[in-house]
N, CA and C atoms of all chains as a GROMACS GRO file, in nm:
protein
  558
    1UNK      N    1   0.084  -0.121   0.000
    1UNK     CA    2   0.000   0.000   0.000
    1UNK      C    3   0.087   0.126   0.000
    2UNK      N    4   0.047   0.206  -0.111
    2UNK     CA    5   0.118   0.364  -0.117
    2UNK      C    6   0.119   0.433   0.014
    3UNK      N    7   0.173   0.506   0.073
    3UNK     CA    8   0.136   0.632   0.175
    3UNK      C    9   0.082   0.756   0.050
    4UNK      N   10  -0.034   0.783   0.126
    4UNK     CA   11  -0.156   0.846   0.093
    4UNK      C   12  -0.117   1.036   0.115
    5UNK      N   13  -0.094   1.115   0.072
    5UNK     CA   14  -0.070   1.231   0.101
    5UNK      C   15  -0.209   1.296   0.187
    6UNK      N   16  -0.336   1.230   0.190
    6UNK     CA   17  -0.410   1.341   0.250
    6UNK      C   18  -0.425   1.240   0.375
    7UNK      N   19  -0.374   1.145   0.363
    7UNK     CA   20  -0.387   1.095   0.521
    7UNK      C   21  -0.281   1.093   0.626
    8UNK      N   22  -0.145   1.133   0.575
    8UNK     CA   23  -0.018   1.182   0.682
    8UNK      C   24  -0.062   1.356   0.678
    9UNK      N   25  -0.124   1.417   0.589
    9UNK     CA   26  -0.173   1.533   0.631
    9UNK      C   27  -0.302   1.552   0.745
   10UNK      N   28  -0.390   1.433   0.710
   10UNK     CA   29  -0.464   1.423   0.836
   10UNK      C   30  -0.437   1.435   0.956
   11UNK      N   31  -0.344   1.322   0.961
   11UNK     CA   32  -0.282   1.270   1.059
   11UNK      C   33  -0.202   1.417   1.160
   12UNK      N   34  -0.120   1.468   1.045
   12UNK     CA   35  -0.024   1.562   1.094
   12UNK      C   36  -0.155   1.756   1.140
   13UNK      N   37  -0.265   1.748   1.077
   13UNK     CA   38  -0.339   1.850   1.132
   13UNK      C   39  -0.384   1.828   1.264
   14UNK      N   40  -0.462   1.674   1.277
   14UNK     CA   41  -0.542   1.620   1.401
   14UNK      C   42  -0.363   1.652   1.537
   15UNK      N   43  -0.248   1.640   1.528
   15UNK     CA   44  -0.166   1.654   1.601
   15UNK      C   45  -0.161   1.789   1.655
   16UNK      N   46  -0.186   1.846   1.540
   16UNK     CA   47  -0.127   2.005   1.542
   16UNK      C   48  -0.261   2.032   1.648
   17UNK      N   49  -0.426   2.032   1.593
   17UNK     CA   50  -0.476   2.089   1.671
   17UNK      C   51  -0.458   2.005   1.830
   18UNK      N   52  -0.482   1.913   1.843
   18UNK     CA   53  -0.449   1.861   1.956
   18UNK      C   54  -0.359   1.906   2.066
   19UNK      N   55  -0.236   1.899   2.025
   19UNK     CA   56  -0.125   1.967   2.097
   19UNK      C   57  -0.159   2.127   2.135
   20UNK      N   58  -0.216   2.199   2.046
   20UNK     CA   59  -0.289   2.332   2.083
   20UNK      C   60  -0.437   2.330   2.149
   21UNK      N   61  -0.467   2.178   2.203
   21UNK     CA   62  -0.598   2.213   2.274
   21UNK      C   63  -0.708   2.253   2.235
   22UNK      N   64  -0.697   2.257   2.085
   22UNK     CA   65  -0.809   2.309   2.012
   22UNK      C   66  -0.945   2.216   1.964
   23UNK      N   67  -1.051   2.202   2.000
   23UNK     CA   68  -1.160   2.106   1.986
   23UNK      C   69  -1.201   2.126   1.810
   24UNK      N   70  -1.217   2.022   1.728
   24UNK     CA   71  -1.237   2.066   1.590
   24UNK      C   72  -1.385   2.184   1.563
   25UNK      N   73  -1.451   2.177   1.726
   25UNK     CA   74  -1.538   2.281   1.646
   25UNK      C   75  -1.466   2.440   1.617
   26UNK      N   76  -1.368   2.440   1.772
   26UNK     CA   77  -1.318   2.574   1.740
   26UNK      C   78  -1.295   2.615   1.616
   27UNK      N   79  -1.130   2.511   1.545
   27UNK     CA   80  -1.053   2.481   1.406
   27UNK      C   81  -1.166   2.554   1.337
   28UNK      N   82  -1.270   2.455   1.303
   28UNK     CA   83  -1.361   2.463   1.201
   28UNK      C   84  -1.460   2.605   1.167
   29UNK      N   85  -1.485   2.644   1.298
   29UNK     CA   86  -1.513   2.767   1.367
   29UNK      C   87  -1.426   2.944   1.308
   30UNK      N   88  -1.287   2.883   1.341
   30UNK     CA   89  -1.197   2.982   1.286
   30UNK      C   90  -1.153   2.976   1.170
   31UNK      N   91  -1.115   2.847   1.064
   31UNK     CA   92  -1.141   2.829   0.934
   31UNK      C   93  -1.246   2.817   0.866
   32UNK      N   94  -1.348   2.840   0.879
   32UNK     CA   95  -1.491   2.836   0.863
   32UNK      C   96  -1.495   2.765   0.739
   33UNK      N   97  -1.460   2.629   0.802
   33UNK     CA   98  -1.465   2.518   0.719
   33UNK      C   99  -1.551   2.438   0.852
   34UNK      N  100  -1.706   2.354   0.749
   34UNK     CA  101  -1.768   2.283   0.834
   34UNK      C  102  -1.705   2.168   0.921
   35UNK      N  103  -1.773   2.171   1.044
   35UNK     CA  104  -1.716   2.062   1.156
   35UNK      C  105  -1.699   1.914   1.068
   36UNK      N  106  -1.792   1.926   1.012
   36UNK     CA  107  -1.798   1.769   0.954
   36UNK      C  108  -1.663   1.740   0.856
   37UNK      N  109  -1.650   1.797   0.753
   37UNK     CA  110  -1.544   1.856   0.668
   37UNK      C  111  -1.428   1.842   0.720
   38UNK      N  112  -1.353   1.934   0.794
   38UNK     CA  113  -1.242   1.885   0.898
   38UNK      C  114  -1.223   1.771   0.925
   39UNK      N  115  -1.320   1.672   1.020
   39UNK     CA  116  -1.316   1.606   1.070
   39UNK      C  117  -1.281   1.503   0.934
   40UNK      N  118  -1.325   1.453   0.824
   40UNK     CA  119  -1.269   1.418   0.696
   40UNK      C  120  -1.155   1.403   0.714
   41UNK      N  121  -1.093   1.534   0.674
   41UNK     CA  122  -0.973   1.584   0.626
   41UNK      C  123  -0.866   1.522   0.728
   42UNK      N  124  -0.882   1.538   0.854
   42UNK     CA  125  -0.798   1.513   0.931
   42UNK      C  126  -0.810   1.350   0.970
   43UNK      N  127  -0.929   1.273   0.911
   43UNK     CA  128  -0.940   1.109   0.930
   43UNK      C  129  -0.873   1.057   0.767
   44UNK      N  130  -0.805   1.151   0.708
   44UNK     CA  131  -0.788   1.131   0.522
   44UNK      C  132  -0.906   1.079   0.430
   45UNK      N  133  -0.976   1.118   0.497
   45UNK     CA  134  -1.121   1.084   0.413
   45UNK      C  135  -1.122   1.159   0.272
   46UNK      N  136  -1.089   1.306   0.310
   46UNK     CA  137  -1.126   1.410   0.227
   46UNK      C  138  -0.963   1.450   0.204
   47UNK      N  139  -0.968   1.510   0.076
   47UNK     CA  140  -0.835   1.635   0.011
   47UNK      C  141  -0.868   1.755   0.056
   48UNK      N  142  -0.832   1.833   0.116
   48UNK     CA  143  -0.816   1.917   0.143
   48UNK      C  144  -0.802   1.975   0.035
   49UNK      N  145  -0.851   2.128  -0.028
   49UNK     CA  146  -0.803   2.227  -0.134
   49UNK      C  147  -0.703   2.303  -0.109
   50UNK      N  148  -0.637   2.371  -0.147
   50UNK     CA  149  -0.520   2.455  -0.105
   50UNK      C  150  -0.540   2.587  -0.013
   51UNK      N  151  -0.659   2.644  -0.081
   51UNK     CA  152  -0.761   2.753   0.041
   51UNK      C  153  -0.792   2.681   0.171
   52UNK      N  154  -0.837   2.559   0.164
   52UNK     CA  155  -0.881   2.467   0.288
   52UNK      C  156  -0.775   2.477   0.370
   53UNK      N  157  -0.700   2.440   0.317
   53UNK     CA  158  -0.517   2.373   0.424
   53UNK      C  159  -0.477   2.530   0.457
   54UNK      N  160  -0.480   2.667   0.387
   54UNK     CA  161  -0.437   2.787   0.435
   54UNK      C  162  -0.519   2.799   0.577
   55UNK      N  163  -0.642   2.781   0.534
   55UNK     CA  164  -0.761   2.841   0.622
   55UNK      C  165  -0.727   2.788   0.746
   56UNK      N  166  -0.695   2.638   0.738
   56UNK     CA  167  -0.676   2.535   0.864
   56UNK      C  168  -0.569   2.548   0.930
   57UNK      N  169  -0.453   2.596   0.861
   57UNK     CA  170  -0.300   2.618   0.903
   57UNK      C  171  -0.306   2.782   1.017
   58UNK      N  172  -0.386   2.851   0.919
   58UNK     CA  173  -0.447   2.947   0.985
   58UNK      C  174  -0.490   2.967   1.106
   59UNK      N  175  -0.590   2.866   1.138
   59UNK     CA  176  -0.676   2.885   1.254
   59UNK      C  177  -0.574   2.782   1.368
   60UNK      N  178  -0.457   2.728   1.320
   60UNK     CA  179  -0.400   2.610   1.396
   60UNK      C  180  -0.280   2.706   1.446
   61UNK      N  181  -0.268   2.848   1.378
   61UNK     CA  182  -0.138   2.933   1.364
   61UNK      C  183   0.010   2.866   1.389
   62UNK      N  184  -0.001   2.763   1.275
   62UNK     CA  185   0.124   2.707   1.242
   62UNK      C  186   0.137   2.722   1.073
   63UNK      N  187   0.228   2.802   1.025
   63UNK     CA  188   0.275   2.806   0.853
   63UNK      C  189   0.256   2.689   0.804
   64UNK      N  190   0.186   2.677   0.681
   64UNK     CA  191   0.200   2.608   0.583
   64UNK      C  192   0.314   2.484   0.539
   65UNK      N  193   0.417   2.600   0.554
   65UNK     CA  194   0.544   2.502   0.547
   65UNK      C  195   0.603   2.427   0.642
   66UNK      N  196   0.607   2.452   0.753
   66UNK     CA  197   0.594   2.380   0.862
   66UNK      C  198   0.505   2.277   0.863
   67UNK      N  199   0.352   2.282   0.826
   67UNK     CA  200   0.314   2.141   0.826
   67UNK      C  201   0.313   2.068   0.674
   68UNK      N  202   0.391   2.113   0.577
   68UNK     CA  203   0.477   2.031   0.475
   68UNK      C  204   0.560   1.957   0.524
   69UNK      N  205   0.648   2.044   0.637
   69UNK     CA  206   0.756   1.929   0.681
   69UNK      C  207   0.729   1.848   0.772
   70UNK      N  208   0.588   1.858   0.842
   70UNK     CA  209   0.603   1.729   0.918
   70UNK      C  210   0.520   1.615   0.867
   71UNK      N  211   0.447   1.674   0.731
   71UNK     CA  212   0.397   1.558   0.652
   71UNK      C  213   0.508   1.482   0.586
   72UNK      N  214   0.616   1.577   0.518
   72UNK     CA  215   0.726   1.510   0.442
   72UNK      C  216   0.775   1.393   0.523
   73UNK      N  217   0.794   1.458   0.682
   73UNK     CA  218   0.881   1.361   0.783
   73UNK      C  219   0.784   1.214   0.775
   74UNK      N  220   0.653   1.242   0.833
   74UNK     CA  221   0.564   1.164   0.815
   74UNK      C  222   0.545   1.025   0.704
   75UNK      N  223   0.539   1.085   0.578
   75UNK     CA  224   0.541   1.019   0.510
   75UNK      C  225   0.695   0.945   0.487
   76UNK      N  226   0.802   1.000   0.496
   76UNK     CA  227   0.882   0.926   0.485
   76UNK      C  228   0.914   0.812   0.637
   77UNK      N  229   0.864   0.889   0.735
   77UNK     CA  230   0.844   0.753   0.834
   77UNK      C  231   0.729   0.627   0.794
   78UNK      N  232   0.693   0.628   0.738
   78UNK     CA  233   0.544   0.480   0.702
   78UNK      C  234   0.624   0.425   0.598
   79UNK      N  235   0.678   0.541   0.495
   79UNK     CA  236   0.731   0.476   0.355
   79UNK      C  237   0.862   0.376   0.398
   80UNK      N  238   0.960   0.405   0.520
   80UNK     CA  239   1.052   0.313   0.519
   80UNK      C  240   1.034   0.221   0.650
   81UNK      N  241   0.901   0.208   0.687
   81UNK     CA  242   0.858   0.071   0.795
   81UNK      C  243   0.847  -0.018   0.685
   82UNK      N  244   0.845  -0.153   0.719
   82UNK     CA  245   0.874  -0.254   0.692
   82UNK      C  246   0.773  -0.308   0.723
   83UNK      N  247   0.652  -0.354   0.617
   83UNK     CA  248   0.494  -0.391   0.579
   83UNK      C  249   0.512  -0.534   0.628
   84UNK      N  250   0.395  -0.541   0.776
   84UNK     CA  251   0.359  -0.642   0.784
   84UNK      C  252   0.274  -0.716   0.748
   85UNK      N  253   0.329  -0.874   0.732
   85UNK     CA  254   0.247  -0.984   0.686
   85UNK      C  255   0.130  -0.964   0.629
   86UNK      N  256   0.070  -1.006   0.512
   86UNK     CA  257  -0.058  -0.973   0.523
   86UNK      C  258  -0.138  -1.090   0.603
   87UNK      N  259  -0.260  -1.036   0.651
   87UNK     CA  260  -0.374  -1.143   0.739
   87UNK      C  261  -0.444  -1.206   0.684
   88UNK      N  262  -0.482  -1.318   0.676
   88UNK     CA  263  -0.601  -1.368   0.607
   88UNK      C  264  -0.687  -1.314   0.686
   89UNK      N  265  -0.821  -1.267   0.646
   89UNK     CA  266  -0.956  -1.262   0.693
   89UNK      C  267  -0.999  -1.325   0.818
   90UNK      N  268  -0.934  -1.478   0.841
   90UNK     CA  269  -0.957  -1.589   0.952
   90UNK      C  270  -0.876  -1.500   1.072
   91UNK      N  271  -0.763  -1.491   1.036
   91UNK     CA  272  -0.676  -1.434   1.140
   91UNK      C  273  -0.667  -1.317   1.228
   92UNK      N  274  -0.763  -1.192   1.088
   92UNK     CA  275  -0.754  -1.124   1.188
   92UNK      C  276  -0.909  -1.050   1.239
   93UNK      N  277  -0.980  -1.186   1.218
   93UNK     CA  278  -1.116  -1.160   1.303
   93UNK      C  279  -1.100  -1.215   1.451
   94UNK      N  280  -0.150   3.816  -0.065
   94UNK     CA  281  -0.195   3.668  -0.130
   94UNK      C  282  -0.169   3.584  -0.027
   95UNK      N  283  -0.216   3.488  -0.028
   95UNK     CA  284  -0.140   3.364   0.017
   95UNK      C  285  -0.092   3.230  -0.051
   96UNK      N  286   0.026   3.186  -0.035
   96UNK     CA  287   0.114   3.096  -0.096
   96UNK      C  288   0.002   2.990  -0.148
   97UNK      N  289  -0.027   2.915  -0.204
   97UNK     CA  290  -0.078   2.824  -0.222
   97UNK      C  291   0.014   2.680  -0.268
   98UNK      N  292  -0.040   2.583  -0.179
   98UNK     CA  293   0.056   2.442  -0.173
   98UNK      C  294  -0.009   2.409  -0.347
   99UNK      N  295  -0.118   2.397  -0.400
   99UNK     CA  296  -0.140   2.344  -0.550
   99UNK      C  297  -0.058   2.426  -0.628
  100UNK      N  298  -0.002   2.547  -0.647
  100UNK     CA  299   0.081   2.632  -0.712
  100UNK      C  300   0.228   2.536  -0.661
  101UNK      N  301   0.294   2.552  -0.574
  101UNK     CA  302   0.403   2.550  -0.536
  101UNK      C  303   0.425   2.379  -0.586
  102UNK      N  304   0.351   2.321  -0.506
  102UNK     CA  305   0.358   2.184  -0.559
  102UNK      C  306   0.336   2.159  -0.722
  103UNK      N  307   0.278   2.194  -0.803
  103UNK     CA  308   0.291   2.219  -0.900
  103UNK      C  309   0.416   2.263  -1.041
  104UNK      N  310   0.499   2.360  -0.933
  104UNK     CA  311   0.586   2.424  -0.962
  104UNK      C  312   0.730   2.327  -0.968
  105UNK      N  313   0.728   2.266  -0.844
  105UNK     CA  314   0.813   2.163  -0.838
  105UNK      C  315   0.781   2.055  -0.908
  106UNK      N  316   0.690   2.016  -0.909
  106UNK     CA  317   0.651   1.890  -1.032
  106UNK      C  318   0.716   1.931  -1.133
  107UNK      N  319   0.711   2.014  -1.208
  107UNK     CA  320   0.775   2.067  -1.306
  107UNK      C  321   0.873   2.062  -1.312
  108UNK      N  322   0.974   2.160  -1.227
  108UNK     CA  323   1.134   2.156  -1.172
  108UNK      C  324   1.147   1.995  -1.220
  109UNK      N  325   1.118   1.907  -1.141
  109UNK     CA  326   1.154   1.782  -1.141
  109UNK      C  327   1.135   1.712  -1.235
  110UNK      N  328   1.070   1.717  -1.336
  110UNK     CA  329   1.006   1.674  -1.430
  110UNK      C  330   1.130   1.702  -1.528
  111UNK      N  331   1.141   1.866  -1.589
  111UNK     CA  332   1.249   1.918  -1.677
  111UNK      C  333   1.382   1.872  -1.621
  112UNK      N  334   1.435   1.846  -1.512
  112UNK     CA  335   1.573   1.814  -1.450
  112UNK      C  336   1.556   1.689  -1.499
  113UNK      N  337   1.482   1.609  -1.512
  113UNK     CA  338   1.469   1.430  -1.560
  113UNK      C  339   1.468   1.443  -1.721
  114UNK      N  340   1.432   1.550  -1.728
  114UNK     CA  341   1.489   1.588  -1.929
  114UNK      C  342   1.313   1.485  -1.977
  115UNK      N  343   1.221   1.493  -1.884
  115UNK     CA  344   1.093   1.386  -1.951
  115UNK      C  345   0.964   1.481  -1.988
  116UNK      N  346   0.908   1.476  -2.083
  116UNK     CA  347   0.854   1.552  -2.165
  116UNK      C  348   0.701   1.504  -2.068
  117UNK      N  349   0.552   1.610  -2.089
  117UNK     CA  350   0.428   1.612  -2.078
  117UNK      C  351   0.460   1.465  -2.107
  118UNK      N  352   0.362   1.454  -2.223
  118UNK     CA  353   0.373   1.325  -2.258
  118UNK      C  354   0.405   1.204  -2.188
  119UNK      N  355   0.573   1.162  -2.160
  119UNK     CA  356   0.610   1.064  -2.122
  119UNK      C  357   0.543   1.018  -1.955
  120UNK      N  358   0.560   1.124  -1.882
  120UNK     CA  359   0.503   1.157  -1.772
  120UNK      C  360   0.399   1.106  -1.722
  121UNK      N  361   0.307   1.157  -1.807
  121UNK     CA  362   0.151   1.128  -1.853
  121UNK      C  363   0.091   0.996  -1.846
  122UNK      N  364   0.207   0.918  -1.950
  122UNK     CA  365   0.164   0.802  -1.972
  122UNK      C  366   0.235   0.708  -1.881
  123UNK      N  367   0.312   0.752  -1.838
  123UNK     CA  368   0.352   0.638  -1.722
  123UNK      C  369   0.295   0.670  -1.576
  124UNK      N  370   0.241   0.784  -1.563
  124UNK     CA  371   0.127   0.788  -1.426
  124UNK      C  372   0.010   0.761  -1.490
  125UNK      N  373  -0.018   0.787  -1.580
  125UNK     CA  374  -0.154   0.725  -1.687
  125UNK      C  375  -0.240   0.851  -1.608
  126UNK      N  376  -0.225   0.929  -1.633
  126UNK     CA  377  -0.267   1.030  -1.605
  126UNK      C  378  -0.295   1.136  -1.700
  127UNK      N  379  -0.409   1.179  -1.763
  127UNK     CA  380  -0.465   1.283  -1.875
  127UNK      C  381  -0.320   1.356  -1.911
  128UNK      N  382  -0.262   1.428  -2.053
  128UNK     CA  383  -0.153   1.506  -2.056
  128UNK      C  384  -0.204   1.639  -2.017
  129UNK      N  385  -0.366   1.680  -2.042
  129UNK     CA  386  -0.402   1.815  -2.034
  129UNK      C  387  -0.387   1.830  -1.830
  130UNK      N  388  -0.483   1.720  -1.783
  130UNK     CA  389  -0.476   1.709  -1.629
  130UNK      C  390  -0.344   1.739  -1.609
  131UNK      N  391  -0.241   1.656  -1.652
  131UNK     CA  392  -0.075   1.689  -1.547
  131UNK      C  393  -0.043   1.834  -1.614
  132UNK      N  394  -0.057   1.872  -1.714
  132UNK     CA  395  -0.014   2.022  -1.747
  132UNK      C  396  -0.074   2.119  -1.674
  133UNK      N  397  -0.208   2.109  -1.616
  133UNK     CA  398  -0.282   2.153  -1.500
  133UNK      C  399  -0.246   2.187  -1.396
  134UNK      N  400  -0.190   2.055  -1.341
  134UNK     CA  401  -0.143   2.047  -1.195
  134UNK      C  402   0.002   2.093  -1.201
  135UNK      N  403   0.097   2.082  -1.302
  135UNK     CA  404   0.198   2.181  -1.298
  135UNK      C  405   0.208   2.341  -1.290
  136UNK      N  406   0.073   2.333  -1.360
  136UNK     CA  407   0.025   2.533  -1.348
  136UNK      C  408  -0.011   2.575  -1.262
  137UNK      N  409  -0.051   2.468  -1.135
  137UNK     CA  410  -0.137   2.506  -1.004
  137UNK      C  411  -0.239   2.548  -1.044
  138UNK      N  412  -0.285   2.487  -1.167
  138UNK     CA  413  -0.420   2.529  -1.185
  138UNK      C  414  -0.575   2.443  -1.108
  139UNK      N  415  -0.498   2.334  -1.114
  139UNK     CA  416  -0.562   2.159  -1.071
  139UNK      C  417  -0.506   2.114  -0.936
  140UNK      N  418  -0.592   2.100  -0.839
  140UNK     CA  419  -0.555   2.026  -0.718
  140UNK      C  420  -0.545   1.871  -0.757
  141UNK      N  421  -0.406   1.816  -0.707
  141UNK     CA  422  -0.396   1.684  -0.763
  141UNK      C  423  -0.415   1.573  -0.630
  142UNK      N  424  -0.502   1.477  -0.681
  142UNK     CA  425  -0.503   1.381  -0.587
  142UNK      C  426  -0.436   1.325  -0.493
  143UNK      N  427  -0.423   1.285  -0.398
  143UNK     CA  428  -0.310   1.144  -0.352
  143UNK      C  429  -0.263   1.066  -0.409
  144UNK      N  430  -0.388   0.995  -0.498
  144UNK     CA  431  -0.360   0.851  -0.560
  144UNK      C  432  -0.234   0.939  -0.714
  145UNK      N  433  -0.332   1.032  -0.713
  145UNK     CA  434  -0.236   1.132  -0.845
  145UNK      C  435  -0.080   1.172  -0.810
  146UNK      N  436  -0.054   1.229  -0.718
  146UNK     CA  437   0.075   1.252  -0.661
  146UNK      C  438   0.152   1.154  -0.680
  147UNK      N  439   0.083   1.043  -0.620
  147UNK     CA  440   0.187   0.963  -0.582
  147UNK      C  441   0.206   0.835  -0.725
  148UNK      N  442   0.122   0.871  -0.856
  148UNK     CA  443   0.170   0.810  -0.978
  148UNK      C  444   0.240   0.936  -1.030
  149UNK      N  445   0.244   1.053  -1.003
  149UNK     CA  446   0.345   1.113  -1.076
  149UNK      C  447   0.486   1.111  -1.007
  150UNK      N  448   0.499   1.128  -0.913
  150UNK     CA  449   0.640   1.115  -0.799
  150UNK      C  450   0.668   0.951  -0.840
  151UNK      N  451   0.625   0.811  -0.909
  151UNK     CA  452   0.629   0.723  -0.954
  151UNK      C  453   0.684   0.768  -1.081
  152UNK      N  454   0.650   0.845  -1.188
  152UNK     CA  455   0.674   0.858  -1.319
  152UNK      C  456   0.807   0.904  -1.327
  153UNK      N  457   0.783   0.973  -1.197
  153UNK     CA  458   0.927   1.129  -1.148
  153UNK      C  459   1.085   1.031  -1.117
  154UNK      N  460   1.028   0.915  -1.047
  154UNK     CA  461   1.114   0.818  -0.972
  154UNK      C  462   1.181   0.930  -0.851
  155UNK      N  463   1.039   1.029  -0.786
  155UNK     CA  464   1.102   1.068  -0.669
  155UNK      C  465   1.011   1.027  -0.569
  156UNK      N  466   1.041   0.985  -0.457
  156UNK     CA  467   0.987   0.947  -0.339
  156UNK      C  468   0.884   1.071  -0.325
  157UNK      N  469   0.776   1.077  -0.280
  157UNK     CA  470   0.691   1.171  -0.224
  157UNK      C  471   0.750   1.261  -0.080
  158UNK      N  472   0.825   1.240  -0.012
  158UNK     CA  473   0.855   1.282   0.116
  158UNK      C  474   0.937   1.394   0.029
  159UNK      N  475   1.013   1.357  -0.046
  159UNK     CA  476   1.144   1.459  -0.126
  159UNK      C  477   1.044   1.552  -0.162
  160UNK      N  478   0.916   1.509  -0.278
  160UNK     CA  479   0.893   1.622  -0.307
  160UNK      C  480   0.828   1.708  -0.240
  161UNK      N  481   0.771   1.655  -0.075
  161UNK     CA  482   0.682   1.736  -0.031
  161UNK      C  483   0.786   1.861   0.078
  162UNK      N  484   0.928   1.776   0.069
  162UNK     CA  485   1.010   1.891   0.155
  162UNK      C  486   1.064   1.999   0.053
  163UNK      N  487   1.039   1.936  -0.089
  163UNK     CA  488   1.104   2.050  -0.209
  163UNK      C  489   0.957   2.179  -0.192
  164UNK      N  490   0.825   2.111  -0.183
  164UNK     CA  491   0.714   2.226  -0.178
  164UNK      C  492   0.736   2.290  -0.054
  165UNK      N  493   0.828   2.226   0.072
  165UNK     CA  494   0.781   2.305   0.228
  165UNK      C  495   0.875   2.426   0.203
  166UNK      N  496   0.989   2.403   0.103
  166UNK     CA  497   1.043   2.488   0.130
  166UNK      C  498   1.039   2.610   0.019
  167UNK      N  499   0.978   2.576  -0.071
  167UNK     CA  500   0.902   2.672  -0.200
  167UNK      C  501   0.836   2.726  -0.141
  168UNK      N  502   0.719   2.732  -0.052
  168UNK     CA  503   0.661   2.763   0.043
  168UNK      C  504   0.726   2.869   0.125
  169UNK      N  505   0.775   2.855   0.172
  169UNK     CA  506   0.846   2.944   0.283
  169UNK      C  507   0.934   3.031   0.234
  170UNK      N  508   1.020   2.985   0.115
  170UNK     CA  509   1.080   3.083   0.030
  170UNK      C  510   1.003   3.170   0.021
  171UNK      N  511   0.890   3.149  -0.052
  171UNK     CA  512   0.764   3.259  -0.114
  171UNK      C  513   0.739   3.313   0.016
  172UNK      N  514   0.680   3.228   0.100
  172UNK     CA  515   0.587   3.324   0.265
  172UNK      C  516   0.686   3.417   0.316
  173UNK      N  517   0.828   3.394   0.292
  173UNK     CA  518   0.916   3.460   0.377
  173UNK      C  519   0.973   3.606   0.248
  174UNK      N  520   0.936   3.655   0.111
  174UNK     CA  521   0.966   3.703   0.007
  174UNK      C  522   0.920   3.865   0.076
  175UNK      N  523   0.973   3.967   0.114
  175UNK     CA  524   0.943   4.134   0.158
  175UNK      C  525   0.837   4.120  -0.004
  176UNK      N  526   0.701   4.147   0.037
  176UNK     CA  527   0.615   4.198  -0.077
  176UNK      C  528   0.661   4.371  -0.144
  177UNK      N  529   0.650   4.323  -0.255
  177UNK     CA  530   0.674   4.497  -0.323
  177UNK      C  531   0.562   4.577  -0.311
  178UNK      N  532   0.597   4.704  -0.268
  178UNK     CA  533   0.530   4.793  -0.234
  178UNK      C  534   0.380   4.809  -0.349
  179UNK      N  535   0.259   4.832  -0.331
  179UNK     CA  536   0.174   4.806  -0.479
  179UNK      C  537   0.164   4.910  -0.539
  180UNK      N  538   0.190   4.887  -0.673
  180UNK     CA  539   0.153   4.968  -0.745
  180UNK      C  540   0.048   5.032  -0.784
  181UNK      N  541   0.041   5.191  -0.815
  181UNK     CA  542  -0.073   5.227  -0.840
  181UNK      C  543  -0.112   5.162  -0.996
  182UNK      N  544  -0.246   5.211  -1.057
  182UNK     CA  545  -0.232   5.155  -1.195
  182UNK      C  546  -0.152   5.275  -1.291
  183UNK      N  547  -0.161   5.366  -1.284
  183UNK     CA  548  -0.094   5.484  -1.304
  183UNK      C  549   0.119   5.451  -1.341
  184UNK      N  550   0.136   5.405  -1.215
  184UNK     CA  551   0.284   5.414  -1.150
  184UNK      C  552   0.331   5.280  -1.232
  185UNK      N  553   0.208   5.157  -1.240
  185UNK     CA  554   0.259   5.036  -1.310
  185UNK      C  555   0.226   5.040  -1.432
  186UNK      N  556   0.151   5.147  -1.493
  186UNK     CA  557   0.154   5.148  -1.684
  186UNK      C  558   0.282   5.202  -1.757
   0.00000   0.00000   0.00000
């Protein structure tokens, strides 16, 4: 399986607000991007647009580029783990 | 303004693309990806997928982490650029 760019970006927003204490209604609130929406974005459900990720970087008041680099880091941490086994169905019910 | 990651990322697709000496075209067809779509997403005109990224950084033969630290820091180049003072329309004809 590829590493997914909108899901180490998920991953790496849901941190950001977290660590700042921020509940996604606030985020969503101050990027006035819907609660539901966010919540997407940050499970990699959804792509984010490039206005979206300003708006969100925005309301998280961490630069853009800054959370490039901890997606870059991100993704290059999953890309060089070492893929386990796959499960049969039996195994991992 | 604000920087936009589909511009910047875009921009570098490109960079990387011409440094590999590989034409629209070739690109195209080995992410199997529309030639008009990837000429798009090089213009930052087109927000490009995950699944899209990561067949062109395939076509590119660059890891995705590389290119997303080549956009963090296109990014910040630009965010960090003293804006020029604006012109009137007068002063810029």
């Amino acid at each position: 399986m590829a590493v997914l760019m909108r899901e180490m970006l998920g991953e790496t927003l849901r941190e950001l607000r977290m660590s700042s204490a921020k509940t996604l209604r606030e985020v969503s609130g101050e990027a006035r991007v819907s609660l539901g929406y966010l919540s997407e974005v940050e499970r990699g459900q959804k792509e984010a647009s490039s206005e979206l990720l300003n708006a969100i970087c925005g309301a998280l008041d961490v630069p853009l580029a800054d959370v490039l680099r901890l997606v870059s880091d991100r993704v290059e941490a999953h890309a060089t783990v070492t893929p386990l086994p796959l499960r049969t169905p039996q195994a991992a019910a």
